[in-house]
VMD Tcl script that draws the C-alpha trace (Angstrom):
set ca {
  {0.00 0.00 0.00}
  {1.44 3.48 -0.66}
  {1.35 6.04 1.52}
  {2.26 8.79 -0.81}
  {-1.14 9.52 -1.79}
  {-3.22 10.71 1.34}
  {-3.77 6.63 1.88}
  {-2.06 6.49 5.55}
  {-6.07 7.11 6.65}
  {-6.22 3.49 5.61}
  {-3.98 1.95 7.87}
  {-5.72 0.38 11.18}
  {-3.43 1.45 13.47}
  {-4.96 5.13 12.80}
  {-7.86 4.16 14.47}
  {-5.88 3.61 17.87}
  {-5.37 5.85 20.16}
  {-1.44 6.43 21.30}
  {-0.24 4.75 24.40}
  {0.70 7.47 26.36}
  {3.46 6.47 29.39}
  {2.64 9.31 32.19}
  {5.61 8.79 34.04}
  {8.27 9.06 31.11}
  {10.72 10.34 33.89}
  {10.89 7.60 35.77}
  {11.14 5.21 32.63}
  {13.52 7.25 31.23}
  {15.50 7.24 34.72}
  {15.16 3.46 35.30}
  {17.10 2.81 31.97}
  {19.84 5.43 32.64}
  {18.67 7.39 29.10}
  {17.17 10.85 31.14}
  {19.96 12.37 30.38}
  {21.40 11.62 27.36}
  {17.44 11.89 26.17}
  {17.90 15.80 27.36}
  {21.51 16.32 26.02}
  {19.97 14.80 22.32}
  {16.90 17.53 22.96}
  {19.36 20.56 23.47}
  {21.27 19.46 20.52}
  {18.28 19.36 18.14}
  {16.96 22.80 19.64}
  {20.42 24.11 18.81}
  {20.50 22.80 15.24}
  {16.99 23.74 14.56}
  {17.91 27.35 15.58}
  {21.01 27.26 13.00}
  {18.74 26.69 9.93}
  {17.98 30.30 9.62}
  {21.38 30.96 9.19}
  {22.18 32.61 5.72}
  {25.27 31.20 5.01}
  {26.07 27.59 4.42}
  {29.92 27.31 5.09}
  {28.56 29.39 8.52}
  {25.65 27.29 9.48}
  {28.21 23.60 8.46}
  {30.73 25.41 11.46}
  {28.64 25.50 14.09}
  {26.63 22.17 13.26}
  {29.78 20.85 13.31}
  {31.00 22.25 16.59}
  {27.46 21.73 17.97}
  {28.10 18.09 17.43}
  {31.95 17.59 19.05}
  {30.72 19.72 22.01}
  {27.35 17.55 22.73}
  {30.03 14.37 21.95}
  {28.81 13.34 18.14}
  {32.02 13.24 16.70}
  {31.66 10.29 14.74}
  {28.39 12.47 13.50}
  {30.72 15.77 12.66}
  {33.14 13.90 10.94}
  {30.74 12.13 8.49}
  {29.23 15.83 8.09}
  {32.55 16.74 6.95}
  {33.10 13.69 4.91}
  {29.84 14.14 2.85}
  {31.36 17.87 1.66}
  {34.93 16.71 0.53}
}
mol new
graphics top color blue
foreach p $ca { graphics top sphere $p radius 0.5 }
foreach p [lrange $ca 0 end-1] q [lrange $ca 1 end] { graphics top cylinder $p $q radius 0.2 }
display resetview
């Protein structure tokens, strides 16, 4: 079934409503993830803030910095890759 064409409607699971966990804290906490969830949050806000940015070469910089300093090196250096 494609989805591209408004057809998602069509699925079943649509029909279902979301489970919803209340206490996503305390899940979060219980499998040591809190904070690396929140570190992974800032870093998105941060990016999403850089898109507004005129300048490419600018923007790339601090995306790039963004990443080393949040520890996503690995994720910086395939940025960097992908230009060269």
């Amino acid at each position: 079934m494609s989805l591209s064409h408004g057809k998602i409607d069509l699925l079943a699971e649509i029909s279902q409503s979301p489970r919803i966990l209340s206490e996503v804290d305390v899940a979060l906490k219980a499998k040591q993830l809190k904070n690396d969830v929140d570190e992974y949050l800032k870093l998105i806000a941060s990016l999403d803030a850089l898109m507004d940015a005129k300048d490419p070469t600018t923007r790339l910089e601090v995306v790039v910095k963004q990443l080393c300093k949040h520890g996503y090196v690995q994720a910086a250096r395939k940025c960097l890759k992908q230009l060269h």
